[in-house]
C-alpha positions in Angstrom: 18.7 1.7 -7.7 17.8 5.1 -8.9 15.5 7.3 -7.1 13.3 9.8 -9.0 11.6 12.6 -6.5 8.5 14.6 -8.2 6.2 16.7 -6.6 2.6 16.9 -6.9 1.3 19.7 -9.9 -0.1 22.9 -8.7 -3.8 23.0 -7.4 -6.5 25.3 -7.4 -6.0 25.1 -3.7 -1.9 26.6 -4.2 -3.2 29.5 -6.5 -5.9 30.4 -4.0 -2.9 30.4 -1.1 -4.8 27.7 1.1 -2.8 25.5 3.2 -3.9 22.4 2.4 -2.0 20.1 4.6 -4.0 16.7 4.5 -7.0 17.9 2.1 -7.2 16.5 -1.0 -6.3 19.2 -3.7 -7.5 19.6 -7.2 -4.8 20.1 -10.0 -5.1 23.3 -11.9 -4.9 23.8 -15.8 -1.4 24.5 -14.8 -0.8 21.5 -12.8 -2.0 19.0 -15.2 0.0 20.2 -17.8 2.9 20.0 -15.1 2.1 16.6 -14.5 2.2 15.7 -18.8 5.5 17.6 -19.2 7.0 15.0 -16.4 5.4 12.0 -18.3 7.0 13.6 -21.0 10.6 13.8 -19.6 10.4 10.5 -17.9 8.8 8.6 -20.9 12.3 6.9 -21.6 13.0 5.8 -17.7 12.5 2.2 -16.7 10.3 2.9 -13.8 9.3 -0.4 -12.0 7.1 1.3 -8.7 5.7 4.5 -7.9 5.3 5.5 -4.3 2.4 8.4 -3.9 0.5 9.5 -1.2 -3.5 8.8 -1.7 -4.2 12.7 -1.4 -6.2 13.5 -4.9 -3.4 15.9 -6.2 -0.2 13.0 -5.4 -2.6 10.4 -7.2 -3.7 12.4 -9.7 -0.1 13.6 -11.0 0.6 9.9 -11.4 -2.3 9.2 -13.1 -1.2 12.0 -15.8 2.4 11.0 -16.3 0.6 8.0 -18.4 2.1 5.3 -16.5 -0.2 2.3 -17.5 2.0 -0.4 -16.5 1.1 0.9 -13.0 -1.8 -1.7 -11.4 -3.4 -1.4 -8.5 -4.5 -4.6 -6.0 -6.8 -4.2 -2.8 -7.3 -7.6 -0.8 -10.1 -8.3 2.1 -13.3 -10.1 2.9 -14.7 -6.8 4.3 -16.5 -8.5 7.2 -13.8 -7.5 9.8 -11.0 -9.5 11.5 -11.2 -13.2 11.2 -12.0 -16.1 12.7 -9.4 -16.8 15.6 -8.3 -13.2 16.3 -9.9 -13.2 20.1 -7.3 -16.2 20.4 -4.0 -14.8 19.7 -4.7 -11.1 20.3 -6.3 -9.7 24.4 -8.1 -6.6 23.0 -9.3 -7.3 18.7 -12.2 -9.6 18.2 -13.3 -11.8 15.4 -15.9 -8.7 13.5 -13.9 -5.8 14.4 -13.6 -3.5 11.9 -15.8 -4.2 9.3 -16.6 -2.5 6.8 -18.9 -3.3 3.9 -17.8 -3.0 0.2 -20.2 -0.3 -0.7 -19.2 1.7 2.6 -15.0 1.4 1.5 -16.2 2.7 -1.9 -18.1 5.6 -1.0 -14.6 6.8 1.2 -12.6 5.9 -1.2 -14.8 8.4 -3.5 -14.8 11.2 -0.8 -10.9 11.3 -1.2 -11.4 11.3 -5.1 -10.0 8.0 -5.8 -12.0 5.9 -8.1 -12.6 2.2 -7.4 -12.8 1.1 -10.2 -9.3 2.1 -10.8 -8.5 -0.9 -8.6 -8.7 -4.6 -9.0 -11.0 -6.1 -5.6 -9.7 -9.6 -4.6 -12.7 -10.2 -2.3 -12.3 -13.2 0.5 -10.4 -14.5 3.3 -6.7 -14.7 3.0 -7.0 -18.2 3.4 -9.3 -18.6 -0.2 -7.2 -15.8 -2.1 -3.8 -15.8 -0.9 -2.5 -18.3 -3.7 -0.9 -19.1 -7.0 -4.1 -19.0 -8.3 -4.6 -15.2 -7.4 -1.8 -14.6 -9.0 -1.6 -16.5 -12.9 -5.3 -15.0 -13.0 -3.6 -11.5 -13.1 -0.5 -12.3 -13.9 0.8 -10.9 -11.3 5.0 -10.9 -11.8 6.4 -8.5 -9.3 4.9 -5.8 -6.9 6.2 -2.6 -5.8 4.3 -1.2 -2.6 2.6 -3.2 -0.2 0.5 -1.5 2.3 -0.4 -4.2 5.2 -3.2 -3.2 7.5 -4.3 -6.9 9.1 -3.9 -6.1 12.3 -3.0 -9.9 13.7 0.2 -12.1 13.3 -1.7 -14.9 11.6 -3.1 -12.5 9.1 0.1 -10.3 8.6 1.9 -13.7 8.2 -0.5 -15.1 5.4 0.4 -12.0 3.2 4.0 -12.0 3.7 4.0 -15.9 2.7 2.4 -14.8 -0.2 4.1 -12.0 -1.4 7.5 -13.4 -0.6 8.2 -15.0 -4.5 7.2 -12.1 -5.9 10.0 -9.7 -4.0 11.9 -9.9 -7.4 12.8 -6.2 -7.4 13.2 -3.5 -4.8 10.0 -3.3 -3.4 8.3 -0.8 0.1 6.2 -2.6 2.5 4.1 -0.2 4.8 2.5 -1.7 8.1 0.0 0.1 9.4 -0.6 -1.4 12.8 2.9 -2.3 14.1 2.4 -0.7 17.6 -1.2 -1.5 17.8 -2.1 -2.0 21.7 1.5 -1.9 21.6 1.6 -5.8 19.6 5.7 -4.3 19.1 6.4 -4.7 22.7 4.0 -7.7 23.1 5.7 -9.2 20.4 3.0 -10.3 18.5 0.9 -8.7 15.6 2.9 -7.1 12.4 6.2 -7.0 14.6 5.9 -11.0 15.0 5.1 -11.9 11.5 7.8 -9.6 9.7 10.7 -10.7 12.3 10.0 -14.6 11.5 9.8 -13.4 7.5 13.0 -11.9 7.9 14.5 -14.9 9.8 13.5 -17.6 6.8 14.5 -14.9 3.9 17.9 -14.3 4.3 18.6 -13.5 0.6 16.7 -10.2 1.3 18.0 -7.1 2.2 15.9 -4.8 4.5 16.4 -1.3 5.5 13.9 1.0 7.9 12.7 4.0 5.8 10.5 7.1 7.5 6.9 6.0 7.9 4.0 7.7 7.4 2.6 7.8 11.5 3.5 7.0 15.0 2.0 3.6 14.5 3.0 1.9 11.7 6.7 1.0 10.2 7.9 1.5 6.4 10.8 -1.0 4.5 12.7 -0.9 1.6 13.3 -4.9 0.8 15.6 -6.2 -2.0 18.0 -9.0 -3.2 21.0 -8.9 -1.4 23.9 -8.3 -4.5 
């Protein structure tokens, strides 16, 4: 596997000397034409994932190096955790957490993402979760999955999913692994990933730096 390492172009916010730290960032004249002389030297590279932090600048750089193989899925029913949640979980309720589709857009927006830039797969896991998801957008491999569901049954559904399609080296991100402490409970995230690694032993799994306290990061592949 090779690893290529970029940084984000500059920003208005670098040539004012602002710290941005988790701010979004605008790329300067500069920075753009940073970002196009990277396109430019990588243009040749088989690059099958890119792995960029949401922040405007990170998103934006990868949006200029011109990679238009690059797609971009979001799945949820945005009415909150499902039916069933109160039953394998002591503290999350069936509701909790919603969020309407017009409300994600508009914070998507604030961070200067575009939502249109994404393909919606709205619905239960249950209804969307199937072959049929994936010859409608020919979907043939993936290369970062972020999993925020919270639950076991939830967590599990995805992993079922996406297991066929782990064709490649691929990072999965979940974002509630220590959730009311679910880790040490054994249940949530935790539960679901251990059993997927338990039925998939042609995979190879190794524990990468995360991106919180909370949540756990993997790099999965075929074992050689």
């Amino acid at each position: 596997m090779k690893l290529i390492i970029t940084r984000h172009g500059e920003t208005e916010e670098n040539k004012a000397g602002i710290i941005q730290g988790h701010l979004p960032g605008h790329l300067s004249a500069t920075g753009i034409k940073q970002a196009e002389k990277v396109a430019l030297r990588l243009k040749d590279e088989k690059i099958d994932f890119i792995y960029s932090s949401d922040l405007a600048r990170a998103s934006d750089t990868a949006k200029k190096m011109n990679l238009k193989s690059m797609r971009f899925f979001g799945f949820d029913a945005f009415k909150g955790l499902p039916e069933g949640t109160d039953k394998e979980h002591d503290v999350l309720q069936k509701g909790f957490y919603a969020c309407s589709f017009e409300k994600m857009k508009e914070c998507l927006k604030r961070r200067n993402i575009n939502p249109n830039d994404i393909t919606w797969i709205n619905g239960w896991y249950d209804e969307t979760l199937n072959n049929k998801t994936i010859e409608k957008h020919n979907i043939k491999k993936i290369g970062i999955v972020f999993v925020d569901c919270d639950t076991y049954s939830s967590s599990k559904a995805v992993l079922d999913f996406l297991t066929p399609l782990i064709t490649e080296p691929v990072i999965f991100c979940f974002d509630d692994w220590k959730l009311y402490n679910m880790d040490v409970k054994g249940t949530g995230e935790y539960r679901s990933f251990n059993e997927f690694l338990e039925k998939n032993i042609h995979l190879e799994v190794k524990e990468i730096k995360s991106y919180n306290r909370k949540s756990k990061s993997f790099l999965i592949k075929l074992k050689k």
